[in-house]
C-alpha positions as CSV (number, residue, x, y, z in Angstrom):
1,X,81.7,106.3,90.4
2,X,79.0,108.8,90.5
3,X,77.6,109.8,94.3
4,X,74.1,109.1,94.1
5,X,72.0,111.8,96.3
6,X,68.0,111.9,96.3
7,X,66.1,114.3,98.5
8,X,62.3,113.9,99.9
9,X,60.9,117.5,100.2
10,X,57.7,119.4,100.1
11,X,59.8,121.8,98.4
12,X,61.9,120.8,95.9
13,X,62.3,124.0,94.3
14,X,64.7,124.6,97.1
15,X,67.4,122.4,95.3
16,X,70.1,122.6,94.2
17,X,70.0,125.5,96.1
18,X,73.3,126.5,97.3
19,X,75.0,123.3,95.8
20,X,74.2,124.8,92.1
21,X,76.9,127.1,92.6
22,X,81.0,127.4,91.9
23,X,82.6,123.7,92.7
24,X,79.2,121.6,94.1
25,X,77.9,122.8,90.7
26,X,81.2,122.3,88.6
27,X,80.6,118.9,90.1
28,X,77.2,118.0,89.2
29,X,77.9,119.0,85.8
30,X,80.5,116.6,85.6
31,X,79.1,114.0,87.1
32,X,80.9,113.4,90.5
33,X,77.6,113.3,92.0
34,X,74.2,113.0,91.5
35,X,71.3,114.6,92.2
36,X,66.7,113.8,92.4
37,X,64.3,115.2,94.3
38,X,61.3,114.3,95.3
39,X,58.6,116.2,95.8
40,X,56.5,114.6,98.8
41,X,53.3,116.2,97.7
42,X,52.6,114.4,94.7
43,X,52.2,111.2,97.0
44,X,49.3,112.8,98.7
45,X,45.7,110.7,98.5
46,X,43.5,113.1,98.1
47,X,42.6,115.6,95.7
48,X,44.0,118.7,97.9
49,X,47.5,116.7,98.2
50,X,46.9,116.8,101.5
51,X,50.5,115.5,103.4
52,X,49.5,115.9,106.9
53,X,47.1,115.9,109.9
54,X,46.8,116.7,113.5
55,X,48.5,114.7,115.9
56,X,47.3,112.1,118.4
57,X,47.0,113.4,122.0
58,X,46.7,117.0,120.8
59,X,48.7,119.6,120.5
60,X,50.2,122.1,118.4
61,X,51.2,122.1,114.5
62,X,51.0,118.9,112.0
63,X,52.7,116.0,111.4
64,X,53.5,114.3,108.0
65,X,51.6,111.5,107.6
66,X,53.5,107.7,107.3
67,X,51.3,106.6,104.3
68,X,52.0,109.8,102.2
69,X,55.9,109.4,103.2
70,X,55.6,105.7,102.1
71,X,54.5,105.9,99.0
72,X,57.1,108.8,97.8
73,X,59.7,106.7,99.5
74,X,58.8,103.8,97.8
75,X,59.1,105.0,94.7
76,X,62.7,106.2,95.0
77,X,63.6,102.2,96.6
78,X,62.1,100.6,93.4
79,X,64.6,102.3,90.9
80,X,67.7,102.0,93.6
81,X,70.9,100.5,92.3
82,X,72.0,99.8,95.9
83,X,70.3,97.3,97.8
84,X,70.4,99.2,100.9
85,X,70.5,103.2,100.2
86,X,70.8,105.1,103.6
87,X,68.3,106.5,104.4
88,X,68.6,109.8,106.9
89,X,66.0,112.1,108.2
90,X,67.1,115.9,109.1
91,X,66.0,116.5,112.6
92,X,67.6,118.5,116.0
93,X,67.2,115.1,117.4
94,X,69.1,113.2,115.5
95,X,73.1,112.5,116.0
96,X,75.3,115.4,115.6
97,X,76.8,115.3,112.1
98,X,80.5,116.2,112.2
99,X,83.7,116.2,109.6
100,X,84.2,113.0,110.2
101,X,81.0,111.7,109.6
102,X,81.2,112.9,105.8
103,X,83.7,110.4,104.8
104,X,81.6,107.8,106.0
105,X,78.6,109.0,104.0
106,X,80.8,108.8,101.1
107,X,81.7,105.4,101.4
108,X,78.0,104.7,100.2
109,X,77.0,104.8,97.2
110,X,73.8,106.4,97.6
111,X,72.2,108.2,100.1
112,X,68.3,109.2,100.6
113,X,68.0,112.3,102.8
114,X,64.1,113.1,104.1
115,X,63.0,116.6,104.8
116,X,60.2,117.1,107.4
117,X,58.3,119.8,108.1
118,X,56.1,121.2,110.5
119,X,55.9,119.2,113.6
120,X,57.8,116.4,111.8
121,X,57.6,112.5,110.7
122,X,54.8,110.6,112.1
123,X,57.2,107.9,114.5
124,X,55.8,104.9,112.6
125,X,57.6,105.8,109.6
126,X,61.0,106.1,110.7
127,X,60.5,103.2,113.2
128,X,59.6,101.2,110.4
129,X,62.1,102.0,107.7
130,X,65.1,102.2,110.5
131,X,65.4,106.0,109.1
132,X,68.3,107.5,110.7
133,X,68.1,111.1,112.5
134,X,70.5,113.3,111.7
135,X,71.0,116.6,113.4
136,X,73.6,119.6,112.5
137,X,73.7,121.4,115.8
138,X,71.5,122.1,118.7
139,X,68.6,124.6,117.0
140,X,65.6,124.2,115.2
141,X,65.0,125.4,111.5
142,X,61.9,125.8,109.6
143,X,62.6,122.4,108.0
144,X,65.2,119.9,106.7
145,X,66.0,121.4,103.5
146,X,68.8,123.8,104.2
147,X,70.3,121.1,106.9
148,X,70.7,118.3,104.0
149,X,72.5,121.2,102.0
150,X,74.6,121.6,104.8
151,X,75.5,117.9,105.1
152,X,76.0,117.4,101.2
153,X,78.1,120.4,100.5
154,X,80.6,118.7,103.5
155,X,80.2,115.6,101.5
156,X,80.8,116.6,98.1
157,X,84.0,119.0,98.9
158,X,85.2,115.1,99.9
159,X,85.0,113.9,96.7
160,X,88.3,113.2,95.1
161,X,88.6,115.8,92.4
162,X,86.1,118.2,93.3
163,X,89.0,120.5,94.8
164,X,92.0,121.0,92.9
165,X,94.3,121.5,95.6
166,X,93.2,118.6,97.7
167,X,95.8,118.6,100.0
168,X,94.2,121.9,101.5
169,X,91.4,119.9,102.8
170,X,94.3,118.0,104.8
171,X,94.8,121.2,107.3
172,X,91.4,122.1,107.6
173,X,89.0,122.5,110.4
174,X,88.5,119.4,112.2
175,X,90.6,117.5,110.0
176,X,93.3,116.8,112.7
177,X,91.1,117.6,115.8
178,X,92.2,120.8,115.5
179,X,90.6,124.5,114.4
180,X,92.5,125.9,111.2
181,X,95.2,128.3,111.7
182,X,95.0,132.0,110.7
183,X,96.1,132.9,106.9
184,X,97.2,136.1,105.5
185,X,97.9,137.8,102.0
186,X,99.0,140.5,100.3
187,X,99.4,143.3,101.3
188,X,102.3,142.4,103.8
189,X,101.6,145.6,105.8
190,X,97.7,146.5,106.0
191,X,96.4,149.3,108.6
192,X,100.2,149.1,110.2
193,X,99.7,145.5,110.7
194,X,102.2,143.3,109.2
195,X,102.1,139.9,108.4
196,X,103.9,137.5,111.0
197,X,107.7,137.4,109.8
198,X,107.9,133.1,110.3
199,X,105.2,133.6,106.9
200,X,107.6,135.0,105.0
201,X,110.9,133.3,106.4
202,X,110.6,130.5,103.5
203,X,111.7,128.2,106.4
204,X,109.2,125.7,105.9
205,X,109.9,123.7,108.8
206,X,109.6,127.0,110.9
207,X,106.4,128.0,109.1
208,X,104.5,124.3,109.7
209,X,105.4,124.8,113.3
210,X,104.3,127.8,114.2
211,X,100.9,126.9,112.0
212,X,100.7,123.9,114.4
213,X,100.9,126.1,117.4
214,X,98.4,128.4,116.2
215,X,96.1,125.8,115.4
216,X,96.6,124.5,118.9
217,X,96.1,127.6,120.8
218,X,93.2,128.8,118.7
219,X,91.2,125.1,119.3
220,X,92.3,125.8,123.3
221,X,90.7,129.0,123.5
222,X,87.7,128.2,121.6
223,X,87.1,125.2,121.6
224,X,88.5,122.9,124.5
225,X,86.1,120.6,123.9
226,X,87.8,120.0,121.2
227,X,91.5,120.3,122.7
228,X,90.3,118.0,125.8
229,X,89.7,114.9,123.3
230,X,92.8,115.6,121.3
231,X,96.4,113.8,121.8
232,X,98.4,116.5,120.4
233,X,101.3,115.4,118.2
234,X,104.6,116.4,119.5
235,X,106.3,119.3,118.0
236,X,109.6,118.8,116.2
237,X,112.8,118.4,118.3
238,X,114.3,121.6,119.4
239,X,117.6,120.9,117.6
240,X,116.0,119.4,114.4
241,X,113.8,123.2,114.5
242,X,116.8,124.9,114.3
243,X,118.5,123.1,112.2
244,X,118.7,125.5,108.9
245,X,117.0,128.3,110.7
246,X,119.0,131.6,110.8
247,X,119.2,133.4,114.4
248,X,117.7,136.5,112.9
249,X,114.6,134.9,111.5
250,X,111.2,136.5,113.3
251,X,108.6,134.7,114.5
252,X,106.2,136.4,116.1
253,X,107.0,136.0,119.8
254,X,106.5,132.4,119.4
255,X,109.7,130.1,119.7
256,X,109.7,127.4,117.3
């Protein structure tokens, strides 16, 4: 089943963007998902396409305007297969969106992401249409567009198929609650730095071990916000570990 995605922008020349590139293109080509976009102005109601005005109470910049926004979402809910699309609006208010959250997005079948501008989305609108807020970290960008390539390209990697090797995306960032652990590659010696012996062992109990305690001490010491809501999983027993494992095996100063 095709991942249906449809984008509400003032400028929808800024899509694919990024995702028309290497695998996010691969897999728009082949149909894993979809993608429309909207372009916001065309809604306008005036012969300047005019898509905004000054905001109640005063103050700086513009705000979209709720009829405008409307009508351009309108026309995307008359031709949706799904019932109930969800709908999401890019904004540094909105909840953080995190690895986890991606799967969930997947699990509908389409999604309608809203790009503001400006000073943002007259309140109506959202309130109205129970538009989600969706943030992807604590700044402020010029507008939504590069945020919803941010989200979608952490969606579509997601997609079954769209990596070869999928179960890569198994020891990933975040994945486990855990930051990645470090990787190296030829050469073995680079600068006078070698690569770390356990790598190279071909003990591959050894080597998911110590890739487990790297991953661990990496999340500790940058993010233990991270470390402080994980449960780690207990490491191997001591005798299983060294079961098969010669004495003379290296492992870079850390016992596994």
């Amino acid at each position: 089943m095709t991942w249906k995605v449809t984008v509400l922008t003032l400028f929808p020349e800024m899509f694919p963007g990024t995702l028309g590139f290497s695998l996010a293109q691969k897999a728009l080509s082949l149909g894993f998902w979809s993608l429309d976009v909207i372009n916001i102005r065309d809604f306008a109601l005036d012969r300047h396409r005019s898509v905004d005005d000054t905001p109640f109470g005063g103050g700086a910049g513009m705000v979209l305007r709720p009829d405008v926004l409307e009508n351009a979402l309108e026309s995307v809910l008359k031709t949706t297969e799904t019932k109930n699309p969800a709908l999401f609006y890019l904004s540094p208010r909105g909840q953080v969106f995190k690895q986890e959250t991606a799967s969930t997005f997947l699990s509908t079948p389409e999604i309608i992401f809203i790009c503001g501008r400006y000073e943002g989305l007259d309140q109506r609108f959202l309130d109205y249409y129970k538009i989600q807020e969706l943030s992807i970290g604590d700044y402020v960008l010029f507008g939504g567009e590069v945020a919803a390539q941010v989200v979608l390209e952490t969606c579509i990697r997601l997609i079954p198929g769209v990596i070869g090797t999928e179960d890569s995306l198994c020891e990933e960032s975040f994945t486990k609650g855990l930051l990645e652990y470090p990787h190296y590659t030829r050469p073995f010696l680079w600068k006078g730095i070698s690569v770390p012996d356990v790598l190279t062992s071909g003990h591959h109990e050894a080597i998911r071990s110590w890739r487990r305690l790297q991953s661990e001490d990496i999340t500790k010491k940058k993010r233990p916000d991270l470390w402080l809501a994980k449960e780690p999983t207990p490491l191997p027993s001591k005798r299983k570990r060294e079961k098969g494992l010669s004495k003379d095996v290296q492992t870079d100063g850390l016992e596994i």
